[in-house]
LOVO-62843 format. One record per atom (N, C-alpha, C, O): residue in one letter; x, y, z negated. Coordinates in pm, whole numbers, padded with zeros to 5 digits, always signed. Atoms other than C-alpha are relative to their C-alpha. Layout:
<pts>
AXYZ;...
</pts>
This chain:
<pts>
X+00030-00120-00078;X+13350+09954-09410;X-00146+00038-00023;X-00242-00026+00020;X+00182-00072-00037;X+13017+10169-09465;X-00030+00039+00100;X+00061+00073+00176;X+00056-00021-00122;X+12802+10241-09202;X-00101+00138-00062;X-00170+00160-00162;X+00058-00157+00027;X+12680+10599-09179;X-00166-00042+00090;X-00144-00045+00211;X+00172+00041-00108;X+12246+10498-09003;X-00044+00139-00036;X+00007+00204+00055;X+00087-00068+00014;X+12056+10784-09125;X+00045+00078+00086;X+00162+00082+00124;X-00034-00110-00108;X+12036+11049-08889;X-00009+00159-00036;X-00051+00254+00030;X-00009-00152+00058;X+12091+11351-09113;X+00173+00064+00030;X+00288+00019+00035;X-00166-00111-00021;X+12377+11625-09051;X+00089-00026-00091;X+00198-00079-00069;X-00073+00034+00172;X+12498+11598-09415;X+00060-00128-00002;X+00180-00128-00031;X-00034+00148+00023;X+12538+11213-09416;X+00104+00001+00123;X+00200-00069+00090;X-00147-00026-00092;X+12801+11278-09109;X+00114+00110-00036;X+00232+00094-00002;X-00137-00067+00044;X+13008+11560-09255;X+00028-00094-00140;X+00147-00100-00171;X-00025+00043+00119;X+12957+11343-09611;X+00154-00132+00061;X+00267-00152+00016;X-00138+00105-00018;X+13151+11030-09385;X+00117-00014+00052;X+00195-00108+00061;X-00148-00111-00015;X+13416+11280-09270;X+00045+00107-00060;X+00065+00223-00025;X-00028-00157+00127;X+13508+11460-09591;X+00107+00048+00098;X+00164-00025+00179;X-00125-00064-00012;X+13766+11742-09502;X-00005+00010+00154;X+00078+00088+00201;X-00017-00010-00078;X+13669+11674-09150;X-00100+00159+00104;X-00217+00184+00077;X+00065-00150-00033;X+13569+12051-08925;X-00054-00032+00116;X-00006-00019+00228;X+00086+00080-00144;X+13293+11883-08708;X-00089+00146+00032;X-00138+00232-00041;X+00054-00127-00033;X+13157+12134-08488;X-00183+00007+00012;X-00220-00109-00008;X+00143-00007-00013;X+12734+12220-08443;X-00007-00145+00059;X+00090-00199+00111;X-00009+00098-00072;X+12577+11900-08329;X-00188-00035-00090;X-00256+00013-00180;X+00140+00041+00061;X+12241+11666-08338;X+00016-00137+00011;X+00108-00195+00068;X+00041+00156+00011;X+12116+11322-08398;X-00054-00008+00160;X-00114+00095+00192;X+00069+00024-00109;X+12001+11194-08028;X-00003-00152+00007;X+00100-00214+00034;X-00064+00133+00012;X+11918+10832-08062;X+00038-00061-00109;X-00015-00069-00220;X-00108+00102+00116;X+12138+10639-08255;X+00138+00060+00019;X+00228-00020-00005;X-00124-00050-00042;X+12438+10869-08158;X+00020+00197-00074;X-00066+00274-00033;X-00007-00122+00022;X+12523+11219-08307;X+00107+00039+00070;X+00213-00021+00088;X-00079-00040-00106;X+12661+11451-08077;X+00031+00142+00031;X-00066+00210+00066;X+00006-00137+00002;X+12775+11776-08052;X-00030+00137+00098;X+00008+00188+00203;X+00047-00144-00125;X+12648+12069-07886;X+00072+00048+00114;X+00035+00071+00229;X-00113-00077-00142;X+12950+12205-07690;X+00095-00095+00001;X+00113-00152-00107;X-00131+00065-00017;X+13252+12009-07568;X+00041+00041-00083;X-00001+00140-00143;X-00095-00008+00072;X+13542+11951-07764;X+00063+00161-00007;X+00072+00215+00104;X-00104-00141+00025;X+13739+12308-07877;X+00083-00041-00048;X+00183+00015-00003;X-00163+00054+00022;X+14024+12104-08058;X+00018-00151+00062;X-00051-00242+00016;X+00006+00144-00052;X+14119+11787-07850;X+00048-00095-00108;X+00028-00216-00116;X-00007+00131+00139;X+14252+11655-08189;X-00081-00087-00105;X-00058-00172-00191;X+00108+00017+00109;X+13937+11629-08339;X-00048-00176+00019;X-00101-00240-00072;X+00033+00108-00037;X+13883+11298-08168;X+00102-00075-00072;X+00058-00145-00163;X-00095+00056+00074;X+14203+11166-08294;X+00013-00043-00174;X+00073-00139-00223;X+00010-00017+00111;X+14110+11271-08664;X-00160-00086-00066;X-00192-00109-00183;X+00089+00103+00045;X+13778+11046-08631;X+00027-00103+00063;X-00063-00183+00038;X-00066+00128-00024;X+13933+10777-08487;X+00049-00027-00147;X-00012-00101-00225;X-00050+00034+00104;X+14134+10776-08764;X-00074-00009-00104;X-00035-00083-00194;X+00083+00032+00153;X+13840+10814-09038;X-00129-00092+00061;X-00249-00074+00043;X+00133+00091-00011;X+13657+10514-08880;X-00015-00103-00093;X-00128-00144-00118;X-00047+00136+00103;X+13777+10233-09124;X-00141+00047-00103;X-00241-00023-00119;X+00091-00012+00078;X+13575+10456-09379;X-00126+00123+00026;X-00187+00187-00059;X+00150-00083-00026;X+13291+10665-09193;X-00094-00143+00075;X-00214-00158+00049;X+00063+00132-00067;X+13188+10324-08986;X-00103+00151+00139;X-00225+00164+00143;X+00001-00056-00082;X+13146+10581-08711;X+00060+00003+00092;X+00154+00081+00078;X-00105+00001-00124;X+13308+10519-08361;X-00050+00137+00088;X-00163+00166+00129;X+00030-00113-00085;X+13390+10860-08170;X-00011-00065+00166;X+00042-00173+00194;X+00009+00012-00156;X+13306+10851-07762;X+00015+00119+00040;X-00035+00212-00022;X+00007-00140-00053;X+13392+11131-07548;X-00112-00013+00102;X-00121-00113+00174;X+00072+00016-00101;X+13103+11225-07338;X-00003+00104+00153;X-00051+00217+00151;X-00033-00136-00066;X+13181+11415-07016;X-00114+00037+00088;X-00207-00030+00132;X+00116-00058-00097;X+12986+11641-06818;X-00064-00068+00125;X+00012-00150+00174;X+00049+00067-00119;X+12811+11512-06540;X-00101+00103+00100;X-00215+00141+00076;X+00060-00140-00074;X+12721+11777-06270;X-00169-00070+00060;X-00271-00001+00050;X+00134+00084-00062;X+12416+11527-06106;X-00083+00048-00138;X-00122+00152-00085;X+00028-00047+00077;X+12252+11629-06445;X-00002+00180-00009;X-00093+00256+00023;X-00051-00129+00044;X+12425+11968-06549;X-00100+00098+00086;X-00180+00168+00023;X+00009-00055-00093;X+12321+12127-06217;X-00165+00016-00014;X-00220+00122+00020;X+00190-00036-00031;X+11903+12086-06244;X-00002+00030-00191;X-00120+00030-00223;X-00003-00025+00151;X+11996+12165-06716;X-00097-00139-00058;X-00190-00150-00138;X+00028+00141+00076;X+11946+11794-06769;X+00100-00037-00066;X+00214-00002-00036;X-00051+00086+00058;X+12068+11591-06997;X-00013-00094-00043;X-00078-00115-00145;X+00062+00109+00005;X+12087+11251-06937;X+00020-00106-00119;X+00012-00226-00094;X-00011+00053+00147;X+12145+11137-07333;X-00153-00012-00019;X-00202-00125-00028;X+00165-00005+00003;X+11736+11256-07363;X-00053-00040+00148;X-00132-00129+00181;X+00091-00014-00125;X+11642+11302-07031;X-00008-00128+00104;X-00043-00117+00221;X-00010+00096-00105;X+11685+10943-06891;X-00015-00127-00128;X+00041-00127-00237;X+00020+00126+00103;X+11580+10615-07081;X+00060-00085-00057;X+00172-00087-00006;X-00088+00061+00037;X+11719+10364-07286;X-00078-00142-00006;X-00198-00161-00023;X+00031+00126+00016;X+11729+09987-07285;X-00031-00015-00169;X-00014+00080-00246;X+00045-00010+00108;X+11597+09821-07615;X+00166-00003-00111;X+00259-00060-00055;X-00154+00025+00064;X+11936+09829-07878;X-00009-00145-00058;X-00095-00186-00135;X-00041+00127+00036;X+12058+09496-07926;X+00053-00076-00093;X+00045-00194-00128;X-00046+00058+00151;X+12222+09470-08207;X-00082+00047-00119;X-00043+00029-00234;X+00133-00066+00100;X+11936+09621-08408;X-00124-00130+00009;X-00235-00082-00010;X+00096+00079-00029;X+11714+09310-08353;X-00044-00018-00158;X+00020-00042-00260;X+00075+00083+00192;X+11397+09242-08666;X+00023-00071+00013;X-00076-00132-00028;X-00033+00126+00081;X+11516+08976-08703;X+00149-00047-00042;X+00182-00165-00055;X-00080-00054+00042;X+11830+09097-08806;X+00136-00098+00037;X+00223-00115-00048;X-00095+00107-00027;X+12070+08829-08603;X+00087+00100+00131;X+00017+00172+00201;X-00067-00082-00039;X+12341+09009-08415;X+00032-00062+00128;X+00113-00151+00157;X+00020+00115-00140;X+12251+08916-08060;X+00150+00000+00042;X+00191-00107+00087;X-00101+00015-00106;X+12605+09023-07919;X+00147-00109-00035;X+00249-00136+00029;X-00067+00132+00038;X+12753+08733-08150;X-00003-00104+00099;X+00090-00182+00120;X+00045+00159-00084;X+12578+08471-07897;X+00074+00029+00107;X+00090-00084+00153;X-00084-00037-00108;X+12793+08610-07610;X+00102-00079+00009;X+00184-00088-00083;X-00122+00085-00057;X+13023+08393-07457;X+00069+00067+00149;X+00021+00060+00262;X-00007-00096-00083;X+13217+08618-07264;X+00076-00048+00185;X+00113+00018+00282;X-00087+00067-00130;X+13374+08361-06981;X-00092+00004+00044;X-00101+00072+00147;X+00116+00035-00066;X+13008+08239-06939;X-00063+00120+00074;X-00090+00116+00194;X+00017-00155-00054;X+12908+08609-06882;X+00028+00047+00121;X-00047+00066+00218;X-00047-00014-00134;X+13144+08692-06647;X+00004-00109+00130;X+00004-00077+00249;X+00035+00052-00107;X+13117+08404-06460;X-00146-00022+00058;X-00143-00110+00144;X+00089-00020-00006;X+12779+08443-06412;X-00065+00136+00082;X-00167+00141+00150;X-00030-00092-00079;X+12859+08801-06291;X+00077+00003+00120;X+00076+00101+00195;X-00125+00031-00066;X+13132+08662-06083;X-00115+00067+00144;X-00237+00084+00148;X+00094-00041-00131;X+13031+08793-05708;X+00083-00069+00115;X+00183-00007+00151;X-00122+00070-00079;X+13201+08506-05437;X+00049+00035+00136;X+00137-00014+00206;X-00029-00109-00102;X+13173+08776-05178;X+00085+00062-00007;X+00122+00110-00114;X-00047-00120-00011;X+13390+08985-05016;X-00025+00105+00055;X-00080+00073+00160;X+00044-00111-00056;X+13329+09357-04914;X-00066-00029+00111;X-00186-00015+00134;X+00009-00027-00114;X+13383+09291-04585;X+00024-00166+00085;X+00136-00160+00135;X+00011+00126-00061;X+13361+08923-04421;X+00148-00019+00065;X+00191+00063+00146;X-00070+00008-00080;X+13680+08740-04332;X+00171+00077-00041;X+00281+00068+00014;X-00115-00132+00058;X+13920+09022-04553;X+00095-00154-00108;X+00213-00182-00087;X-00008+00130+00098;X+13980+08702-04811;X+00075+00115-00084;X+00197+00132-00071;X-00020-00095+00073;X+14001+08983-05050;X+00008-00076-00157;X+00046+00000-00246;X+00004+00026+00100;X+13973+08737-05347;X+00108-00088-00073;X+00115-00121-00192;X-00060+00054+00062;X+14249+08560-05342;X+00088+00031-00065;X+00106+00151-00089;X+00030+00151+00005;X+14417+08308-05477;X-00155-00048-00031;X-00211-00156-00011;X+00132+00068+00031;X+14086+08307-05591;X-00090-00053+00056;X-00066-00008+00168;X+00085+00039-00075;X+13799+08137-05442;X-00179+00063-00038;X-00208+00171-00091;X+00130+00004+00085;X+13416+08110-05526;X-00029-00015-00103;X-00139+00038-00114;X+00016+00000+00142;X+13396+08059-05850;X+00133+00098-00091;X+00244+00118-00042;X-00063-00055+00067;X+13547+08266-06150;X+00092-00053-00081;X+00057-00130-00171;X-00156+00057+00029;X+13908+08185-06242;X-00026-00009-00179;X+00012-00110-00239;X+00018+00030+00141;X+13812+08231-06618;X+00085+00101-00075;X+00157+00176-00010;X-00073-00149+00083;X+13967+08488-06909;X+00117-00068+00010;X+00147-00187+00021;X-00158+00009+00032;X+14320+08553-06942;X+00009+00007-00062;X-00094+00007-00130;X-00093+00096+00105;X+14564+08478-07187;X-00055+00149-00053;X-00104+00242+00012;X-00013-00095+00066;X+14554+08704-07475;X+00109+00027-00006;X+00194-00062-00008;X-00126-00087+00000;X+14831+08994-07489;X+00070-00026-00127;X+00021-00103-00210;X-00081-00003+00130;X+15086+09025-07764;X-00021+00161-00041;X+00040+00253+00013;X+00011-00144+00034;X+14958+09343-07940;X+00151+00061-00072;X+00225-00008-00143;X-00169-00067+00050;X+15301+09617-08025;X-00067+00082-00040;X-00005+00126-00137;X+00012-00132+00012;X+15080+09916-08062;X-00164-00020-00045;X-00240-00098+00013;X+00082+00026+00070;X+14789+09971-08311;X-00140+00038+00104;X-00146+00150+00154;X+00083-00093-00146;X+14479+10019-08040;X-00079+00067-00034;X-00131+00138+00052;X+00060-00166-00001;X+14281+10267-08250;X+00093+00091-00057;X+00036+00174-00129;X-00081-00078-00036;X+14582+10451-08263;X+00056+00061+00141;X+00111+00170+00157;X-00020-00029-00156;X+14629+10440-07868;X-00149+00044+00012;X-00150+00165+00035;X+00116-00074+00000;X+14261+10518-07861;X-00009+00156-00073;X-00079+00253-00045;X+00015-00187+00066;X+14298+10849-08062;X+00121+00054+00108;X+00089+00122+00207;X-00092-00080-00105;X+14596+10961-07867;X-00075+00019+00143;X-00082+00123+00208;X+00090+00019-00156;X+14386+10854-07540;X-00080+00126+00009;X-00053+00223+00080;X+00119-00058+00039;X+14074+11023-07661;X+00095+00182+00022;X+00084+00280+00097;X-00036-00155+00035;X+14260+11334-07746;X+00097+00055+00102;X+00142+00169+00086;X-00104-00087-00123;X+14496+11404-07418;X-00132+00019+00104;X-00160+00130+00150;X+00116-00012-00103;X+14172+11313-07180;X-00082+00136-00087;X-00074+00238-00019;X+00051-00124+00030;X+13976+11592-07407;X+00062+00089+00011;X-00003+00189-00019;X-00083-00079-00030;X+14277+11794-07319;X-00043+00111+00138;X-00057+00229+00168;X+00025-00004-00138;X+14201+11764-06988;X-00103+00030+00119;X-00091+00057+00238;X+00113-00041-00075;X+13835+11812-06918;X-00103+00038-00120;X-00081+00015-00239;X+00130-00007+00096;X+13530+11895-07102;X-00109-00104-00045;X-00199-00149+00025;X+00062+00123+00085;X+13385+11642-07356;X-00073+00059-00102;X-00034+00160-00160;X+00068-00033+00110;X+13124+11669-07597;X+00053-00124-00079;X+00127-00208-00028;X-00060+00099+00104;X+13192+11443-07908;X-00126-00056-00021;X-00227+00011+00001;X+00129+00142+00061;X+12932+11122-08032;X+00078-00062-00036;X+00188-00103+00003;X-00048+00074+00141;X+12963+10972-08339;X-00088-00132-00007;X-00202-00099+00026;X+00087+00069-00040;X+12793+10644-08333;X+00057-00109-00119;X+00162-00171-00137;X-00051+00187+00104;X+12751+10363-08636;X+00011-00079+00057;X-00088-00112+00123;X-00054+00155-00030;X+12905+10071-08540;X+00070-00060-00087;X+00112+00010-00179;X-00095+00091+00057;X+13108+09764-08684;X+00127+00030+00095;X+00235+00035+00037;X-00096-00015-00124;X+13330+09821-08379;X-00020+00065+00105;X-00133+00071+00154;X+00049-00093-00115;X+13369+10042-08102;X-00088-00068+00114;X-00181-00006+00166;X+00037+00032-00103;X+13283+09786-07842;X-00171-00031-00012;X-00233-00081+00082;X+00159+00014+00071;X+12900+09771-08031;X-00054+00075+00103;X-00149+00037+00172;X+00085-00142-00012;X+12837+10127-07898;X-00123-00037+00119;X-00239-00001+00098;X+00086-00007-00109;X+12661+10030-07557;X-00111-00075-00066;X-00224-00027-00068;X+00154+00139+00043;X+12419+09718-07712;X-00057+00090-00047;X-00165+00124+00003;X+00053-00136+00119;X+12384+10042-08038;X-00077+00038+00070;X-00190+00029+00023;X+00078-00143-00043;X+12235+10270-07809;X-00070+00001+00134;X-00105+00093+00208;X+00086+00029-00126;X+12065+10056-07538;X+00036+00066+00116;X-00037+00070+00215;X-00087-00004-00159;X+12307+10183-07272;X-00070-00047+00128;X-00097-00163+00158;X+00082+00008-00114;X+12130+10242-06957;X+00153-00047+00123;X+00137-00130+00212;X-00104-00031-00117;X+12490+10280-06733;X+00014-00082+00103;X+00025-00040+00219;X+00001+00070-00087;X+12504+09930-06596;X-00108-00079+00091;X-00100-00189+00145;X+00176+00037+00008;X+12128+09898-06516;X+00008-00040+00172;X-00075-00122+00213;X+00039+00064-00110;X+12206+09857-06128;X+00066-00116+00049;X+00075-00158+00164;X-00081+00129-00073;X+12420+09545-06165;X-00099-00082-00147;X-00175-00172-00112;X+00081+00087+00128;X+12242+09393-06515;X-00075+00091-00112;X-00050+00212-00106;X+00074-00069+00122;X+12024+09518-06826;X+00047-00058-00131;X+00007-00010-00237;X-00044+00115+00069;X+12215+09225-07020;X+00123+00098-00100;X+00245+00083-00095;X-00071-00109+00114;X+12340+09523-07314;X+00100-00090-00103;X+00215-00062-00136;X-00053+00054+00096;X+12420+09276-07547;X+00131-00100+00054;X+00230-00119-00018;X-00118+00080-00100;X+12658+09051-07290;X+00125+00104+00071;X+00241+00073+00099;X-00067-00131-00032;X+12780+09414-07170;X+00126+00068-00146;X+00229+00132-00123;X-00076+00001+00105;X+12936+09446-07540;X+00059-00108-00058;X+00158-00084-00127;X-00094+00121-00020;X+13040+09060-07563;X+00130+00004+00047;X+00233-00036-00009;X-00154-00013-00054;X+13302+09150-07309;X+00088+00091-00029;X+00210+00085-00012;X-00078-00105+00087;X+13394+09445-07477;X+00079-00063-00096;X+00202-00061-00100;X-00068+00033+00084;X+13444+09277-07755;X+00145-00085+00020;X+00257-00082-00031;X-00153+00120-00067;X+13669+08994-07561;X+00131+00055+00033;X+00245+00011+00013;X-00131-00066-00004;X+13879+09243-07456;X+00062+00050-00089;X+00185+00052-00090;X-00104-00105+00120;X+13953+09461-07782;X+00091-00121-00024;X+00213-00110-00016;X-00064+00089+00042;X+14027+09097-07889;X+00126-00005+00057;X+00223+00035-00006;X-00106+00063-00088;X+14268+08986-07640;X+00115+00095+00078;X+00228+00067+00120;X-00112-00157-00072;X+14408+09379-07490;X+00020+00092-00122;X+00108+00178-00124;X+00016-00139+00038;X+14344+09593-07732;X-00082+00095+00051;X-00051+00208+00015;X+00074-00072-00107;X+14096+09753-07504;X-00140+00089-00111;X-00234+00030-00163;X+00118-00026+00090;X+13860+09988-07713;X-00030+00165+00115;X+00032+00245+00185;X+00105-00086-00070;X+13585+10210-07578;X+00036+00125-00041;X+00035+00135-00164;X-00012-00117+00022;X+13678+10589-07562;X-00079+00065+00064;X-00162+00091-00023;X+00074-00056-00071;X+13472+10779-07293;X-00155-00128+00052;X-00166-00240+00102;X+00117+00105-00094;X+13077+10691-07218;X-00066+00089+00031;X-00105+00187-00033;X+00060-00098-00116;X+12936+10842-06959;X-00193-00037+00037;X-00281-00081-00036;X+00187+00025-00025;X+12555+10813-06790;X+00024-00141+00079;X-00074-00215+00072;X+00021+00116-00092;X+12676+10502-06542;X+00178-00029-00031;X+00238-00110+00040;X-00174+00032+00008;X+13072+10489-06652;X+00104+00021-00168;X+00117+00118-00242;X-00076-00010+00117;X+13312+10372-06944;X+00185+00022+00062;X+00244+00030+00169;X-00147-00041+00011;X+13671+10436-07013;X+00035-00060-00127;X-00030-00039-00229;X+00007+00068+00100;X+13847+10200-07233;X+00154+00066-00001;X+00216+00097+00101;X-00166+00005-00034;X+14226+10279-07367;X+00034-00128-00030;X-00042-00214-00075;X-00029+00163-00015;X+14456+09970-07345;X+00128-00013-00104;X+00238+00037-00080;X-00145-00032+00049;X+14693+09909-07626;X+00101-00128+00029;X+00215-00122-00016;X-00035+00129-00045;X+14788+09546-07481;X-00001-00036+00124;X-00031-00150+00159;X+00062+00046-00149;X+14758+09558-07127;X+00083-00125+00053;X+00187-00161-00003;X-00120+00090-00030;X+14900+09270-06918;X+00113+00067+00062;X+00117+00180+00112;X-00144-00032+00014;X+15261+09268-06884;X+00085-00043+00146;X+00193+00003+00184;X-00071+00069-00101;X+15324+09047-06565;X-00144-00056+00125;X-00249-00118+00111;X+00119+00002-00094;X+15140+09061-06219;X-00100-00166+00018;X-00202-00183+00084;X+00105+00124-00007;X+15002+08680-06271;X-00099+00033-00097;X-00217+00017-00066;X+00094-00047+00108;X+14835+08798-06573;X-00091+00092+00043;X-00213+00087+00050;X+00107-00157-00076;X+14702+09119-06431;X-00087-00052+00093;X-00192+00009+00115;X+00084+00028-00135;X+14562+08918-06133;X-00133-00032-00107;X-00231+00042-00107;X+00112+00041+00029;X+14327+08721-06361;X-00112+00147-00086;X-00233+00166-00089;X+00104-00113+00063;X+14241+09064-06574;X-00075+00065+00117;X-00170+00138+00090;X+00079-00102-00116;X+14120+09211-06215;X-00101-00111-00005;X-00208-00069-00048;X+00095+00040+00009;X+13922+08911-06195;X-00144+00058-00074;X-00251+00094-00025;X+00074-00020+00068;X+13759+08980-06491;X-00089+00164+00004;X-00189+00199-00058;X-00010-00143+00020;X+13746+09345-06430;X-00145-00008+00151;X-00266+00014+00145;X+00090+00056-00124;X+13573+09252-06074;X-00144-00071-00030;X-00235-00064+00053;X+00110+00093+00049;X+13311+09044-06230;X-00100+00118-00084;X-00222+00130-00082;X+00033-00078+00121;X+13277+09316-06504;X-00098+00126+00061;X-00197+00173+00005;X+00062-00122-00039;X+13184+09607-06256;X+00068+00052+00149;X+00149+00141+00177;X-00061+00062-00145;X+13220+09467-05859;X-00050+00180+00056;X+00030+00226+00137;X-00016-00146-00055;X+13107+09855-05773;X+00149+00075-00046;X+00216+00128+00043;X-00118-00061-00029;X+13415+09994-05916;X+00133-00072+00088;X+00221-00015+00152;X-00102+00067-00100;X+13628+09722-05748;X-00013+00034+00156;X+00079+00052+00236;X-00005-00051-00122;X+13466+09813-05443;X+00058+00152+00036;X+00053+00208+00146;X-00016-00160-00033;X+13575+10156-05452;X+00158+00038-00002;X+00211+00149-00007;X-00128+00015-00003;X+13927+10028-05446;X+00011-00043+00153;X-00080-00092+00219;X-00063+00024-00127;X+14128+09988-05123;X+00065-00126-00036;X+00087-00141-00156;X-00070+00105+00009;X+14312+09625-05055;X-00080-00118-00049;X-00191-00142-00001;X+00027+00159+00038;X+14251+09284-05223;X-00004+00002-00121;X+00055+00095-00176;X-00066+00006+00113;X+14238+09173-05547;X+00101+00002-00062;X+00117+00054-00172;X-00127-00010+00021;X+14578+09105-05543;X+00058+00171-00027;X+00089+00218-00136;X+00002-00137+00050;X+14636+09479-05498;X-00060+00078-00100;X+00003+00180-00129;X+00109-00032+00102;X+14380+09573-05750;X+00110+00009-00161;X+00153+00099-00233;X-00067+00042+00107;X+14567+09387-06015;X+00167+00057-00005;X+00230+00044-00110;X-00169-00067-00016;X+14938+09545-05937;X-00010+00134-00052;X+00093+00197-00077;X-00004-00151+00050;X+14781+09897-06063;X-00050-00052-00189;X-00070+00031-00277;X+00061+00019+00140;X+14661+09701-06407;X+00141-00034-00078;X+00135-00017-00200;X-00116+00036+00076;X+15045+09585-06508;X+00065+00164-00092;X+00084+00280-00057;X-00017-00114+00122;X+15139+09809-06812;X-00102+00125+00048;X-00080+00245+00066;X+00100-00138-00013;X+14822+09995-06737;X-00052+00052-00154;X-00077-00047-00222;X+00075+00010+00151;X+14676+10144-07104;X-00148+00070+00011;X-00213+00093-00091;X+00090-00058-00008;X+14367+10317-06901;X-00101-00091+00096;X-00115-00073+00217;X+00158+00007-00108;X+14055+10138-06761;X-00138+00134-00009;X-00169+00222-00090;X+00094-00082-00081;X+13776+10310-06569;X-00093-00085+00038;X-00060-00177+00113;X+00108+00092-00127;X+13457+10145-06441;X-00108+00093-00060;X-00135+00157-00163;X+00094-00113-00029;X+13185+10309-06288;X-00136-00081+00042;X-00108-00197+00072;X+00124+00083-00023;X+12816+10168-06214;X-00079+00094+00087;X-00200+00076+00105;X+00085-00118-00080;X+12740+10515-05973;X-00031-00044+00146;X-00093+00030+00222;
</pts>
């Protein structure tokens, strides 16, 4: 796979011959286009030329907290240092151990004192679940994903070199989860754990929120319980913003193919 780095216009239509990419700029380490999507297929058609652009698409959606004062928080808000770019050219988000991670994130609280919102679980973090049996190719469920959600709302498009989609946050020093960790490179560890083990690849990135599609989700509510774990550990603000228990949590993840987590 080549990797498209330079940040010229040319060298992105060169690693999507044939492809009708609309106005757009370098911002970063991310090229991105001026106006939301106008064909929602277009996402679908660089999904598909990632093998040989080494470009992962993200949809990026509007965000009115921005929009509303003609910010934009791609420039207009800072970035952590990129992680997988280290001089000394060792690919920090290799050292990631993504159990250690999350348990480390684990939180042995519940919301609300007394709810025993965690079980079966206790204080400590139950540990990753089993890996899925992949049926369905997941950057093929990622282009379909990509391209019904651009259906649906207004997305600008970012093109971003990576080896893999789940790179993009370490790539581009991802500010989003800055009020639970700054730990970019451990933030794409678990990414990675999941493409491994779900199929789970990064489609929407937002200013404080991703969107992964799922081409492996679990299949059976014991399984699902431990992915809420992980999911809980991963980003205990969006769990909070759920009603019920973990147990409940995990009953909306069985043949789910869409995560959501939010860091707002």
């Amino acid at each position: 796979m080549t990797t498209a780095a330079s940040p010229e216009d040319s060298l992105v239509a060169e690693a999507l011959p044939g492809t009708d990419l609309p106005p757009g700029r370098w911002t970063r380490r991310m090229w991105v286009s001026d106006a939301p999507l106008a064909d929602p297929g277009l996402y679908r058609t660089c999904v598909a030329g990632f093998d040989r652009s080494g470009l992962w698409p993200v949809l990026i959606p509007q965000d009115a907290r921005f929009t509303v004062a003609g910010e934009d928080w791609l420039t207009d808000r800072g970035a952590l240092t990129p992680a997988a770019h280290r001089a000394d050219g060792i690919d920090s988000i290799d050292g990631t151990d993504a159990a250690a991670t999350l348990a480390r994130w684990w939180d042995p609280f519940c919301c609300t004192a007394g709810t025993g919102c965690l079980r079966p679980f206790t204080a400590g973090f139950p540990g990753l679940a089993k890996k899925s049996a992949l049926r369905v190719d997941p950057f093929a469920e990622a282009g379909n994903t990509g391209s019904i959600l651009a259906r649906r709302g207004p997305y600008r498009l970012g093109l971003v070199p990576v080896e893999r989609p789940a790179d993009v946050p370490a790539v581009l020093g991802w500010t989003g989860m800055i009020k639970s960790t700054d730990e970019v490179a451990a933030l794409s560890g678990v990414l990675r754990s999941w493409e491994d083990r779900f199929g789970a690849t990064l489609v929407v990135l937002g200013f404080d929120e991703l969107e992964l599609s799922v081409a492996a989700p679990p299949r059976t509510s014991n399984r699902a319980l431990v992915v809420a774990a992980e999911h809980r550990a991963f980003s205990v603000r969006s769990f909070s913003g759920q009603p019920g228990t973990l147990r409940e949590y995990a009953s909306g993840l069985v043949h789910r193919r869409h995560w959501r987590f939010s860091w707002d």
